[in-house]
N, C-alpha and C positions, 0 to 999 in steps of 0.2 A: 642512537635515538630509541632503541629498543629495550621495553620494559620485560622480566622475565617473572613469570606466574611461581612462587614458589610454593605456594600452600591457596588451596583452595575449600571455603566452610560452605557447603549447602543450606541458604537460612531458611528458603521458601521454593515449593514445586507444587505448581499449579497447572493448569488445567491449558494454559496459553505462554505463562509466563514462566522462569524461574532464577530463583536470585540470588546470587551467588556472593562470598568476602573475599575478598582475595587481599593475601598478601604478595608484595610486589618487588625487585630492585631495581630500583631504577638506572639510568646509564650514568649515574655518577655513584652508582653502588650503594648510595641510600635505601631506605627502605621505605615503603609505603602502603598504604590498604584503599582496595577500589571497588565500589560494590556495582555489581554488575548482571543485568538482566539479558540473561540467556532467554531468545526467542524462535521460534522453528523458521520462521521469516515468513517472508507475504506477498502476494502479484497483486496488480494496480490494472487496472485496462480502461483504456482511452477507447472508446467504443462509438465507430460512425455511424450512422445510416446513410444512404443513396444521396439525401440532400445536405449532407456535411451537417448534420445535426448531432452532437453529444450526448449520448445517453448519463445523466447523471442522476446521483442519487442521494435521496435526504434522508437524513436520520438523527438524533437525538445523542451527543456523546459525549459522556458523563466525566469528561476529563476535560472536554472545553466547555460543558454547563450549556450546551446550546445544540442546535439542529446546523448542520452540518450540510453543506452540496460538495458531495465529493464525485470523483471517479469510481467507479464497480471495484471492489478489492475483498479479499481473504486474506488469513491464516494459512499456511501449507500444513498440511496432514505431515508426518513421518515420511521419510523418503520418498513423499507426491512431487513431480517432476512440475517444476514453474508454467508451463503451457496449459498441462491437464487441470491443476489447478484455477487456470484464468480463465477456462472455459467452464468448468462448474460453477464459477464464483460468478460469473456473468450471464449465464442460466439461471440461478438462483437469486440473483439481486435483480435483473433488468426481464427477465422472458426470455432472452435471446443467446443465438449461437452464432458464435461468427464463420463466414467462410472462408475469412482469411484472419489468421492470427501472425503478428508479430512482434519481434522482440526488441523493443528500443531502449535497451539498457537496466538502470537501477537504479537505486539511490541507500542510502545508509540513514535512517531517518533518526540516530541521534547517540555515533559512535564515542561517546566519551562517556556514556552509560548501560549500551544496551549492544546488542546483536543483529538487532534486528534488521534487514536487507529486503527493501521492494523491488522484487522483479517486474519491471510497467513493461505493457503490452499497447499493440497497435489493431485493436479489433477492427476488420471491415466486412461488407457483404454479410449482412446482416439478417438470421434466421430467427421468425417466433419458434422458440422452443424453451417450457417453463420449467423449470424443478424446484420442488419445494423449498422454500427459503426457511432458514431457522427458526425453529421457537423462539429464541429471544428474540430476533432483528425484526421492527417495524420499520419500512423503508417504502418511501414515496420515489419513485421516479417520473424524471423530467425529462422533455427532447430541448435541448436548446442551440441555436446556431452554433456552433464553435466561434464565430468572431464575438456574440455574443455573453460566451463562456470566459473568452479572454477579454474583454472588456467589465465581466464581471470581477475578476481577481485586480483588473487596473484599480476597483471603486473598493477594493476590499471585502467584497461580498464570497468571494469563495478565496477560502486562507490556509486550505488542507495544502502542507507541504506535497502531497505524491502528486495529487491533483495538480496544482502550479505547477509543478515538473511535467508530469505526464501531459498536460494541455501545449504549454510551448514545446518538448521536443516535438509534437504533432503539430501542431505549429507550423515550426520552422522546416519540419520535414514536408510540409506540402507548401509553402512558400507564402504564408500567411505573415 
């Protein structure tokens, strides 16, 4: 079932993204081309407060043409470790630092094109601590119940695949 990369064209190297032609053989020894977006990958964090409250956050993104309530997430830098990452990314989007971070898995958010891999986190114990948030990102955040968070994804109101992942395995992981 394995395809093998025989020749690979560099079309595009950007700044988050890069995209690649590849020719391929497939396992019936055919041949084929699959273009493919190499990504450095990204952490997602599911963030509590004390009263089981979601930190979430809204923003504007120009691939779904709308404002967005997602979970706190980044980008990983270069050889930035998935943890270090979800704690700057969750400084920088929400104020806060967690006192307990942890790691409930990933997801592949769309391997039949891209690379890209979310490392989702399980923030708790919950610090104000702010760090500059990026010059591009304008983002609003929310506290909202987590049953409430999850009954928002039942009505369709939050449709970010990390988020629906990240919200139910927290979730299912406290017995919700």
């Amino acid at each position: 079932m394995q395809e093998t990369i025989l020749h690979t064209e560099e079309i595009y190297n950007g700044r988050v993204v890069h995209l690649a032609l590849l020719d391929v053989r497939l396992p019936d020894g055919k041949m084929s081309k699959r273009e493919l977006i190499k990504h450095n990958g990204a952490v997602a964090i599911v963030a509590l407060d004390a009263q089981q409250n979601v930190l979430l956050v809204r923003q504007f993104r120009i691939a779904a043409g709308r404002v967005l309530s997602e979970i706190p997430a980044g980008t990983l830098e270069p050889n930035e470790a998935p943890d270090v990452c979800a704690i700057r990314e969750l400084q920088e989007e929400t104020g806060h630092r967690p006192g307990k971070l942890e790691a409930i898995g990933g997801i592949f958010v769309a391997p039949g094109y891209t690379t890209e891999f979310i490392h989702l986190f399980y923030a708790t114990d919950l610090e104000v601590s702010k760090l500059t948030h990026d010059d591009d990102e304008f983002i609003e955040v929310d506290r909202v119940p987590l049953t409430e968070a999850l009954a928002m994804i039942e009505r369709g109101e939050i449709i970010d695949a990390k988020t629906v992942t990240g919200l139910y395995r927290v979730a299912r992981r406290l017995g919700i």
